[in-house]
mmCIF file of the N, C-alpha and C atoms, coordinates in Angstrom:
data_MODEL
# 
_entry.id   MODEL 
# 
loop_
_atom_site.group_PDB 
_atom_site.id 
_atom_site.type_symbol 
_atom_site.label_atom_id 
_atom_site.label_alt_id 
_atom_site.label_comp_id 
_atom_site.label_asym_id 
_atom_site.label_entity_id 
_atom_site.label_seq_id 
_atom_site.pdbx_PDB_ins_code 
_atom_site.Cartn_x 
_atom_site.Cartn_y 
_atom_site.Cartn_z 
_atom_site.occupancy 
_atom_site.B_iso_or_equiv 
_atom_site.pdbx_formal_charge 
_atom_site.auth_seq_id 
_atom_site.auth_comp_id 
_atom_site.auth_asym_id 
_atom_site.auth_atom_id 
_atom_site.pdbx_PDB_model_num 
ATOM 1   N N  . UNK A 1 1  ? 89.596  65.565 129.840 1.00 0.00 ? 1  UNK A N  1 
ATOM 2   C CA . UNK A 1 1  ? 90.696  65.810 128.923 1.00 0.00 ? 1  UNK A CA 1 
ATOM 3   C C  . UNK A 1 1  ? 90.537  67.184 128.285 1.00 0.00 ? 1  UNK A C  1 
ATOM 4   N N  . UNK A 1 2  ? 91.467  67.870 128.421 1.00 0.00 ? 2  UNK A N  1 
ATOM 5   C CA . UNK A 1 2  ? 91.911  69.292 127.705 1.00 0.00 ? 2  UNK A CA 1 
ATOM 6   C C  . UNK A 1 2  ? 91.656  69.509 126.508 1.00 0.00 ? 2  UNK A C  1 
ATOM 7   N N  . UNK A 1 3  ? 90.893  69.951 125.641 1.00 0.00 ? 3  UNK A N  1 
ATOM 8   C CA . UNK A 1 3  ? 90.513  69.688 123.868 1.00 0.00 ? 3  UNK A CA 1 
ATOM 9   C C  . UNK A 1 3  ? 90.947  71.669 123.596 1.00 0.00 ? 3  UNK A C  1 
ATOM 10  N N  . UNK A 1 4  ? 91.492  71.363 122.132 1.00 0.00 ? 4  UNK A N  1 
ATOM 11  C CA . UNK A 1 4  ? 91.934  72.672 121.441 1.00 0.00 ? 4  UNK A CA 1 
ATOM 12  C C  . UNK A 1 4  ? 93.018  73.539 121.788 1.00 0.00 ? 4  UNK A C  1 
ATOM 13  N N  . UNK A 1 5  ? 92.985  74.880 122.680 1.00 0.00 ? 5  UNK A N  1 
ATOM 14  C CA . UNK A 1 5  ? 93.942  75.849 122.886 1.00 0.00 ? 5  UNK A CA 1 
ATOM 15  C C  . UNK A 1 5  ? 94.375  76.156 124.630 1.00 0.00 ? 5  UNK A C  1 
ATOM 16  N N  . UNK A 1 6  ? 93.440  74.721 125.084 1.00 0.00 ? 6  UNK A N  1 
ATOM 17  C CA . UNK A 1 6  ? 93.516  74.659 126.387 1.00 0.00 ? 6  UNK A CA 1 
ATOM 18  C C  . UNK A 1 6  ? 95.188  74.506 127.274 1.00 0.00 ? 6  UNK A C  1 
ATOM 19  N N  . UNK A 1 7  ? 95.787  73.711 126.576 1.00 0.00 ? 7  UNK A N  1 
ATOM 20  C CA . UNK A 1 7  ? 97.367  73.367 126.848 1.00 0.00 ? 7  UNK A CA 1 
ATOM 21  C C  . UNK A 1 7  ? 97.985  74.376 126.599 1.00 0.00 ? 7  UNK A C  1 
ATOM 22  N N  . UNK A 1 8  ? 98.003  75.346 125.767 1.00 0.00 ? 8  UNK A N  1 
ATOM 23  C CA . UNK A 1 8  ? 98.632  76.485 125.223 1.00 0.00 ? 8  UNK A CA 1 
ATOM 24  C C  . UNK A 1 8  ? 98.077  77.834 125.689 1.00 0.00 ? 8  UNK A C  1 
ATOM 25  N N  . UNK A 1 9  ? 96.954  78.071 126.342 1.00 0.00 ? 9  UNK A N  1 
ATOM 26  C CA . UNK A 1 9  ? 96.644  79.118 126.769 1.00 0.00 ? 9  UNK A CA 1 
ATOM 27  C C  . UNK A 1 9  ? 97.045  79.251 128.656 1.00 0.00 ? 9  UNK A C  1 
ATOM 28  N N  . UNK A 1 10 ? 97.075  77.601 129.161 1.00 0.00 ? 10 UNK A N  1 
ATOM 29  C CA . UNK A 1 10 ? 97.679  77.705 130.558 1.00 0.00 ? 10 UNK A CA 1 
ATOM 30  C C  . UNK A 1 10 ? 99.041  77.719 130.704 1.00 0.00 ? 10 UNK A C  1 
ATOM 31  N N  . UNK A 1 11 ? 100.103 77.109 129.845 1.00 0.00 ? 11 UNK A N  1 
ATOM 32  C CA . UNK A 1 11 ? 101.442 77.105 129.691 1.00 0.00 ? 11 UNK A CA 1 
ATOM 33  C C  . UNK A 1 11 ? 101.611 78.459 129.335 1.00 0.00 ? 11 UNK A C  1 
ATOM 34  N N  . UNK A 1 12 ? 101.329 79.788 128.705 1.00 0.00 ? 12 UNK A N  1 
ATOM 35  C CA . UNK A 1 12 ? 101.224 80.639 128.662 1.00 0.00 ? 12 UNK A CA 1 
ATOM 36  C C  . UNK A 1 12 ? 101.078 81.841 129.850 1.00 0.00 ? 12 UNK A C  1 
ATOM 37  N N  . UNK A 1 13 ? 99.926  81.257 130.782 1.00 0.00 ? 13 UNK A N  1 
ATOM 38  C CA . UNK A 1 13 ? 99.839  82.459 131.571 1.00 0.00 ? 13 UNK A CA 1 
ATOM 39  C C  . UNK A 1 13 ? 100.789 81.834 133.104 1.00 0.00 ? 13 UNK A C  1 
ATOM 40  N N  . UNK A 1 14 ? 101.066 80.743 133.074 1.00 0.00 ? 14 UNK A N  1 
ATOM 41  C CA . UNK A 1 14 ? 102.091 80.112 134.149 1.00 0.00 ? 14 UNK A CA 1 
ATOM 42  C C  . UNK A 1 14 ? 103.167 81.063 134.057 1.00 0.00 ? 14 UNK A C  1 
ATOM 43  N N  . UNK A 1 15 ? 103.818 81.081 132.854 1.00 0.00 ? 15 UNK A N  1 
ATOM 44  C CA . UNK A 1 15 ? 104.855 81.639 132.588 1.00 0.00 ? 15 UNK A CA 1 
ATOM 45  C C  . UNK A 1 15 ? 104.727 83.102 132.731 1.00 0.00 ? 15 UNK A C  1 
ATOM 46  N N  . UNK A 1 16 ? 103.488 83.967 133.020 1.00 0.00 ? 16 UNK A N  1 
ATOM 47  C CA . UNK A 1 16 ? 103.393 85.333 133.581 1.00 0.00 ? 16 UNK A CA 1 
ATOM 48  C C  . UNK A 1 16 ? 102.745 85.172 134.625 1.00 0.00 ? 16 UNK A C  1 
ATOM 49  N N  . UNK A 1 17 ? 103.365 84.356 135.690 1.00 0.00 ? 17 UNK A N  1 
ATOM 50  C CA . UNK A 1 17 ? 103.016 84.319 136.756 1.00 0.00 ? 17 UNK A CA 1 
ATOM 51  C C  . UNK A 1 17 ? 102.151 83.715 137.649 1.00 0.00 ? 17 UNK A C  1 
ATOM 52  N N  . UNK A 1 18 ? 100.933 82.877 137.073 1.00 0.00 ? 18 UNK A N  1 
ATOM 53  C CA . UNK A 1 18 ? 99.529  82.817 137.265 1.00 0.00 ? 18 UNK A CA 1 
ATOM 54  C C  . UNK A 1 18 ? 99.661  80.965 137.831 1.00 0.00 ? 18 UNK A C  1 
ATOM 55  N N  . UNK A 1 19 ? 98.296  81.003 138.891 1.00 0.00 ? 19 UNK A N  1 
ATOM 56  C CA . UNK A 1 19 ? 98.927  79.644 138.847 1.00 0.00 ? 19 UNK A CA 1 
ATOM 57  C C  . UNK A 1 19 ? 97.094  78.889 139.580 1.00 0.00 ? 19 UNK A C  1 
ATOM 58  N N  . UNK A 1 20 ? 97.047  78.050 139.546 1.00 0.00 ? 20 UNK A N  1 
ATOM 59  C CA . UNK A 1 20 ? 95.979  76.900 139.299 1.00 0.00 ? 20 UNK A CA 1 
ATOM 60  C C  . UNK A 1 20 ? 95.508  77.118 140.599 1.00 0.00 ? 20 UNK A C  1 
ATOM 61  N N  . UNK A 1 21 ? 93.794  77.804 140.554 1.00 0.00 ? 21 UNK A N  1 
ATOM 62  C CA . UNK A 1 21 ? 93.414  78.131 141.682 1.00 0.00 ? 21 UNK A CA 1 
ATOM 63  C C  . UNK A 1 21 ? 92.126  77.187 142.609 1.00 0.00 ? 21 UNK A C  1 
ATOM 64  N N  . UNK A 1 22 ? 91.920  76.419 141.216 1.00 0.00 ? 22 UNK A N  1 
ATOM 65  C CA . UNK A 1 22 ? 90.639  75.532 141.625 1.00 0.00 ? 22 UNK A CA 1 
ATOM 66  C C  . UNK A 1 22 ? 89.436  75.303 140.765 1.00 0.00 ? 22 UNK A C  1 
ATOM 67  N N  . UNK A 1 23 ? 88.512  74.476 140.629 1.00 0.00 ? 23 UNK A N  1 
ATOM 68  C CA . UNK A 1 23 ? 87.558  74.411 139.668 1.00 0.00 ? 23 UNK A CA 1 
ATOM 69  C C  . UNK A 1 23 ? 86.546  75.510 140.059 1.00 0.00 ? 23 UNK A C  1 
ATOM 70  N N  . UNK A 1 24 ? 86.195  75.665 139.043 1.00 0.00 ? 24 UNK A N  1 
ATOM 71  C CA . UNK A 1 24 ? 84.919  76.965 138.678 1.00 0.00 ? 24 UNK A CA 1 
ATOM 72  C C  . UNK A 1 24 ? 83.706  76.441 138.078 1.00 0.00 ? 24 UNK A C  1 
ATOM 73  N N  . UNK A 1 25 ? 82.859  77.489 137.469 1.00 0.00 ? 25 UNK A N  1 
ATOM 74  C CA . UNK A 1 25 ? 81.654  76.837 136.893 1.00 0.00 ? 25 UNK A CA 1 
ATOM 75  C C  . UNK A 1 25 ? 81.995  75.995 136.066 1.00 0.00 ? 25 UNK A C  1 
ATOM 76  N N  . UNK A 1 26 ? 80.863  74.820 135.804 1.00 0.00 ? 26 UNK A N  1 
ATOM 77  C CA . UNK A 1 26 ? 80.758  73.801 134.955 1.00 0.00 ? 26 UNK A CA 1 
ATOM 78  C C  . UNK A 1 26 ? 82.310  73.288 134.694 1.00 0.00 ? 26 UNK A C  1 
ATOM 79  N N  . UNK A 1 27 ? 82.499  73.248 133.546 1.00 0.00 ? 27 UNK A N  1 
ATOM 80  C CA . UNK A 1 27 ? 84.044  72.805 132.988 1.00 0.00 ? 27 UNK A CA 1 
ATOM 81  C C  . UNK A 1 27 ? 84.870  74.078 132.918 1.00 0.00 ? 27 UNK A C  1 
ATOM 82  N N  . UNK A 1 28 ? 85.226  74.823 133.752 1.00 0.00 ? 28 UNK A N  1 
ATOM 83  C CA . UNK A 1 28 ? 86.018  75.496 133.880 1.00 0.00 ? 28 UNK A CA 1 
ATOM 84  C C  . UNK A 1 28 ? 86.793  75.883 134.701 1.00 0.00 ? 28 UNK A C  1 
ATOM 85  N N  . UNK A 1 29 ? 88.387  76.257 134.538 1.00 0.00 ? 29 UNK A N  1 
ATOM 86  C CA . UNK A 1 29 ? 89.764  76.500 136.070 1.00 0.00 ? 29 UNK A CA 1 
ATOM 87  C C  . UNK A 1 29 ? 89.507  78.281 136.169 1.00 0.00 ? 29 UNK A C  1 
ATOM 88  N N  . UNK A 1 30 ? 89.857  78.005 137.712 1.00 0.00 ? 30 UNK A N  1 
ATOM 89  C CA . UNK A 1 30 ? 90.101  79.333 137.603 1.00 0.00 ? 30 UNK A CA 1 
ATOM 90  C C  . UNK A 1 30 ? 91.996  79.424 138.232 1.00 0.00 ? 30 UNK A C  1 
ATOM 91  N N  . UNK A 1 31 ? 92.291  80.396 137.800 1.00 0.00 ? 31 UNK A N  1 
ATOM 92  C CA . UNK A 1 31 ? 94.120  80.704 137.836 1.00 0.00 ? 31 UNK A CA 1 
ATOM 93  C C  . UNK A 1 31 ? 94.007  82.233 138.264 1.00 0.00 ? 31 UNK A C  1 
ATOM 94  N N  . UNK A 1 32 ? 94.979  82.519 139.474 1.00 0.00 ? 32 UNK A N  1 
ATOM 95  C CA . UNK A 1 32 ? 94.866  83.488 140.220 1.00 0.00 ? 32 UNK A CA 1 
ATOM 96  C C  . UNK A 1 32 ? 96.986  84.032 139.850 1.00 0.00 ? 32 UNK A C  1 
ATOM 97  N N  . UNK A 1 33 ? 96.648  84.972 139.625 1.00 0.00 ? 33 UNK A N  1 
ATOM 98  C CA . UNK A 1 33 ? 98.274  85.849 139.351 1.00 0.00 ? 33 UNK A CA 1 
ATOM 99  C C  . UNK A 1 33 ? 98.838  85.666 141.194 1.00 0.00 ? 33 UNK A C  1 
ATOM 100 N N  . UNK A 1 34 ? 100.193 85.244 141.241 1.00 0.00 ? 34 UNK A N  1 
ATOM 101 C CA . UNK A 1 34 ? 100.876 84.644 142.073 1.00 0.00 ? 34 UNK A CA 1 
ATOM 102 C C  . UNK A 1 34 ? 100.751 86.479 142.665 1.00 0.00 ? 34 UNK A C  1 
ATOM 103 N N  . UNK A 1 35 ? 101.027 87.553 142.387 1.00 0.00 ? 35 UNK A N  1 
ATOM 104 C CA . UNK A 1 35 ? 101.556 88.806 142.862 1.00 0.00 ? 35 UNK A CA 1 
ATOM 105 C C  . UNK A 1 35 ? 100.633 89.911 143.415 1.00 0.00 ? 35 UNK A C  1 
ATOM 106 N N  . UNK A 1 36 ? 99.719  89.554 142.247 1.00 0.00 ? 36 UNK A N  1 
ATOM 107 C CA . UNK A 1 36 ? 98.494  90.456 141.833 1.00 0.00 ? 36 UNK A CA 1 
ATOM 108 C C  . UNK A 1 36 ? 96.856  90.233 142.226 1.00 0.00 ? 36 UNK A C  1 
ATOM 109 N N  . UNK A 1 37 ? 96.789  88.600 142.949 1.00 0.00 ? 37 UNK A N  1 
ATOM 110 C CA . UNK A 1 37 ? 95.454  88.219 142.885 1.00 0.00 ? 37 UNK A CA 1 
ATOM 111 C C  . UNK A 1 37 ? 94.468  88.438 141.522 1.00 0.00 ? 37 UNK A C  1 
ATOM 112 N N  . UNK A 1 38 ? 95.173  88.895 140.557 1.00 0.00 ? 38 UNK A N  1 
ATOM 113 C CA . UNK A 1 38 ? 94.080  88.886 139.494 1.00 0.00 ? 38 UNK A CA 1 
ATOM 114 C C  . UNK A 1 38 ? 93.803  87.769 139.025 1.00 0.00 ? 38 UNK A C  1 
ATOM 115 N N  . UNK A 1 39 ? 92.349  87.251 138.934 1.00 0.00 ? 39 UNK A N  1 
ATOM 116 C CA . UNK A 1 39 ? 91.550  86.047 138.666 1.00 0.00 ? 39 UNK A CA 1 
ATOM 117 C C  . UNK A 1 39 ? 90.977  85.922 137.002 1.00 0.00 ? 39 UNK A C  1 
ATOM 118 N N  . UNK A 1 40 ? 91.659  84.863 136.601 1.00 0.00 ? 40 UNK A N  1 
ATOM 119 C CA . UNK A 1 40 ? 91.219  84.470 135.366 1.00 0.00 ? 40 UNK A CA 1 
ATOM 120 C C  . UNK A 1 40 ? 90.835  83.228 134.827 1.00 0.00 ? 40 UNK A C  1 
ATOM 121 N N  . UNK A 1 41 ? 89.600  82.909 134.356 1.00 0.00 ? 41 UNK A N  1 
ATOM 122 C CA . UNK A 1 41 ? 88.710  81.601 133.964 1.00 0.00 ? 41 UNK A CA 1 
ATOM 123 C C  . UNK A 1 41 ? 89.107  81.269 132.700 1.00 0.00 ? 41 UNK A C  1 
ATOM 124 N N  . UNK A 1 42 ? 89.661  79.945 132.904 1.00 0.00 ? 42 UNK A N  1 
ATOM 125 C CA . UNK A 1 42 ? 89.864  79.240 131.510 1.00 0.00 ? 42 UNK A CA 1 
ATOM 126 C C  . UNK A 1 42 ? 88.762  77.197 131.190 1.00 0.00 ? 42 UNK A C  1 
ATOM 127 N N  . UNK A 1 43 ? 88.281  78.144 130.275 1.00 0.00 ? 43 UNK A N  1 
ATOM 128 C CA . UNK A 1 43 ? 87.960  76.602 130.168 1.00 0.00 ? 43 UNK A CA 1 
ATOM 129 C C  . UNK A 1 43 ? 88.060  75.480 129.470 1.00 0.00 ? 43 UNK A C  1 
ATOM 130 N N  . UNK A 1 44 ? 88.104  73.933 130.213 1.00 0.00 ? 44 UNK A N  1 
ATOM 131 C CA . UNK A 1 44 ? 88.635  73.170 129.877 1.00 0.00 ? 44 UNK A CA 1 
ATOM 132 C C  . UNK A 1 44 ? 88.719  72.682 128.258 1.00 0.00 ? 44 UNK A C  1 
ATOM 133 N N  . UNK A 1 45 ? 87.432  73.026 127.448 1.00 0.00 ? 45 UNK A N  1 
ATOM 134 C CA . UNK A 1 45 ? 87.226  72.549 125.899 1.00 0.00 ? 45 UNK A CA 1 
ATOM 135 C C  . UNK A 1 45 ? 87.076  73.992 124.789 1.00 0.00 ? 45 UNK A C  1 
ATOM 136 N N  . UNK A 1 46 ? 88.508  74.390 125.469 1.00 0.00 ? 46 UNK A N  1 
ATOM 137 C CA . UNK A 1 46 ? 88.833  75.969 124.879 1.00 0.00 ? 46 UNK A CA 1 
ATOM 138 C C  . UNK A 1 46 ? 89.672  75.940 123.721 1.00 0.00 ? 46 UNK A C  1 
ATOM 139 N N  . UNK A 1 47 ? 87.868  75.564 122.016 1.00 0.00 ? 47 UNK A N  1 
ATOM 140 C CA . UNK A 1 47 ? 88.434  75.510 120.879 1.00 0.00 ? 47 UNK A CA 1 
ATOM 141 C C  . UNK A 1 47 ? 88.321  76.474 119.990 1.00 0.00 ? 47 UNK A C  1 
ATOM 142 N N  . UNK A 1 48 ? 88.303  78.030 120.615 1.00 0.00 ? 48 UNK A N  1 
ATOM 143 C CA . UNK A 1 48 ? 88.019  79.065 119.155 1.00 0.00 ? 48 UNK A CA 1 
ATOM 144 C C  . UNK A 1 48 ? 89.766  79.883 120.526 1.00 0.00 ? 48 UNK A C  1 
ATOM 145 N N  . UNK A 1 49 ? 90.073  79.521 118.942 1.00 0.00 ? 49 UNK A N  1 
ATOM 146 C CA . UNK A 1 49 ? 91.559  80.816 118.982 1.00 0.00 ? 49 UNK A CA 1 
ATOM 147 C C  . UNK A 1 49 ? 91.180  82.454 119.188 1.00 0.00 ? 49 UNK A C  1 
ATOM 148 N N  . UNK A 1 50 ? 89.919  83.123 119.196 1.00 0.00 ? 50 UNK A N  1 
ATOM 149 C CA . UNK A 1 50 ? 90.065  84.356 119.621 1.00 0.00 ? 50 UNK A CA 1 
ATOM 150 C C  . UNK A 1 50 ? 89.409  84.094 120.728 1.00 0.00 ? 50 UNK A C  1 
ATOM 151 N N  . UNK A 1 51 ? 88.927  83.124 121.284 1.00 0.00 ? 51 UNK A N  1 
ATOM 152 C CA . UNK A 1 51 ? 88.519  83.062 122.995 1.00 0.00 ? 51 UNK A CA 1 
ATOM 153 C C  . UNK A 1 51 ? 89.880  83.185 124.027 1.00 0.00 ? 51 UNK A C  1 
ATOM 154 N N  . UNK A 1 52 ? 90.511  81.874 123.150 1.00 0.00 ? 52 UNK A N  1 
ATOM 155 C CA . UNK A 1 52 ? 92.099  81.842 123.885 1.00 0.00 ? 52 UNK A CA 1 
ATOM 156 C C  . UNK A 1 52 ? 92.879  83.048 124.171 1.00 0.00 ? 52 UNK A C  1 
ATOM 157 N N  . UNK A 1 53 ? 93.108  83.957 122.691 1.00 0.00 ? 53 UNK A N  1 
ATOM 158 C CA . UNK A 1 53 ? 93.607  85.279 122.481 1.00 0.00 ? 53 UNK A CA 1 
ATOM 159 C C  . UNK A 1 53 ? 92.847  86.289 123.359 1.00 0.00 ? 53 UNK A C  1 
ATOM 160 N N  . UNK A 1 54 ? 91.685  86.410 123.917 1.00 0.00 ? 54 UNK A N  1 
ATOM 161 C CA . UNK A 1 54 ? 90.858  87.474 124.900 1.00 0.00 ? 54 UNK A CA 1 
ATOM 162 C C  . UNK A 1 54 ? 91.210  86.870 126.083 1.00 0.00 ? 54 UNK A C  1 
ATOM 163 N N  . UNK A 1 55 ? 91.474  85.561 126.786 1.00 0.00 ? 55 UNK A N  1 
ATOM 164 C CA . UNK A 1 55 ? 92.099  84.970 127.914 1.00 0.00 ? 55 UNK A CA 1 
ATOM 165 C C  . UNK A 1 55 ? 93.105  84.952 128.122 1.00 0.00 ? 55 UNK A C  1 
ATOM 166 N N  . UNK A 1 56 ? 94.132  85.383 126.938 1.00 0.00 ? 56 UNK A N  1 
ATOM 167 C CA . UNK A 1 56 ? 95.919  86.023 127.358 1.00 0.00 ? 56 UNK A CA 1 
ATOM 168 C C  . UNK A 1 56 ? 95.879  87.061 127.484 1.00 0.00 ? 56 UNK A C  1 
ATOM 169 N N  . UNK A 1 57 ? 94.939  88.051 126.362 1.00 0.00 ? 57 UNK A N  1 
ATOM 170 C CA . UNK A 1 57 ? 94.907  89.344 127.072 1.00 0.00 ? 57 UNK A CA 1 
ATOM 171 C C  . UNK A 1 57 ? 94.708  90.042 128.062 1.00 0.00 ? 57 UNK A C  1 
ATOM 172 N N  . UNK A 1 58 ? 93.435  89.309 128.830 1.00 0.00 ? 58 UNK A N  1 
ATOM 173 C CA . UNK A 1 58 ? 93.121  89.638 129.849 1.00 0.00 ? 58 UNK A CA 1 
ATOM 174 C C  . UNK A 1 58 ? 93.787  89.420 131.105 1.00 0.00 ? 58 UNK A C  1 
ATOM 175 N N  . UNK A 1 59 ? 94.534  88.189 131.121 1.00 0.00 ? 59 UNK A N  1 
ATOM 176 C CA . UNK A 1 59 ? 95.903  87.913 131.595 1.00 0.00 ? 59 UNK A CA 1 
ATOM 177 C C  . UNK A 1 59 ? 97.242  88.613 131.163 1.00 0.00 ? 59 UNK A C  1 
ATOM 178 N N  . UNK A 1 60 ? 97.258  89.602 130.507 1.00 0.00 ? 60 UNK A N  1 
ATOM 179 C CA . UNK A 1 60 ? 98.501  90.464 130.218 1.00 0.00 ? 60 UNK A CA 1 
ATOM 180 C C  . UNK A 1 60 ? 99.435  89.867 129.772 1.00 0.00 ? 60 UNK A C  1 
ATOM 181 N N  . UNK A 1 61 ? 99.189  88.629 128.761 1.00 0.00 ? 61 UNK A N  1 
ATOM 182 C CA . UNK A 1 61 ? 100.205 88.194 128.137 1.00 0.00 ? 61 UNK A CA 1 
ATOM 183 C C  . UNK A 1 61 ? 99.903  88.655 126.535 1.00 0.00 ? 61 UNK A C  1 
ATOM 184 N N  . UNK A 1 62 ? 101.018 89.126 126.346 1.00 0.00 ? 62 UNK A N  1 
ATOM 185 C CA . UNK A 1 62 ? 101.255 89.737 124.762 1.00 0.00 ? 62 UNK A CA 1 
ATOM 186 C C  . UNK A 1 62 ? 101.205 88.751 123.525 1.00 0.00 ? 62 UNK A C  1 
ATOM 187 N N  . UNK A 1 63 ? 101.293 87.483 124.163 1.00 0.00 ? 63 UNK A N  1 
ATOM 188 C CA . UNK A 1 63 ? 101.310 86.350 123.292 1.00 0.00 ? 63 UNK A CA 1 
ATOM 189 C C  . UNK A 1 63 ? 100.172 86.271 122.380 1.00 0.00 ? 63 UNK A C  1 
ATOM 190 N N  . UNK A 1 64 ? 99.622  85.642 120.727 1.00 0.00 ? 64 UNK A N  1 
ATOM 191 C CA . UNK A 1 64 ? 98.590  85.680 120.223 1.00 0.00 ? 64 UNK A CA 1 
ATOM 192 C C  . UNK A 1 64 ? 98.432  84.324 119.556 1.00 0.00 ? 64 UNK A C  1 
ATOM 193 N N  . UNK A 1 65 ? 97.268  83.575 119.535 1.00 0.00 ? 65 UNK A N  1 
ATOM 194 C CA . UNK A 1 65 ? 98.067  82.332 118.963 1.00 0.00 ? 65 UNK A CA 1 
ATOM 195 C C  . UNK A 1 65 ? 97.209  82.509 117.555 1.00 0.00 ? 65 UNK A C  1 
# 
């Protein structure tokens, strides 16, 4: 189960493109940009809001939560 900013940081980068590439280390997805191949790790018990905020950025979403 998804705990903290996990629901809100993948509904986020879907919507710039990015899409569900497969499990990664330990408890963590990795999501690959549909255009770009750029690879980004999110993980599943993702509860500090400036982790989330450095994982949209790095995903090029302008969004901040």
């Amino acid at each position: 189960m998804a705990v903290g900013f996990y629901r809100e940081v993948t509904k986020h980068i879907k919507k710039a493109g990015y899409a569900y590439d497969g499990n990664f280390k330990g408890s963590h997805e990795r999501w690959k940009h549909k255009k770009t191949g750029h690879l980004v790790e999110v993980p599943f018990n993702l509860k500090s809001r400036h982790t989330a905020n450095g994982i949209l950025s790095s995903a090029g979403v302008k969004k901040k939560l």
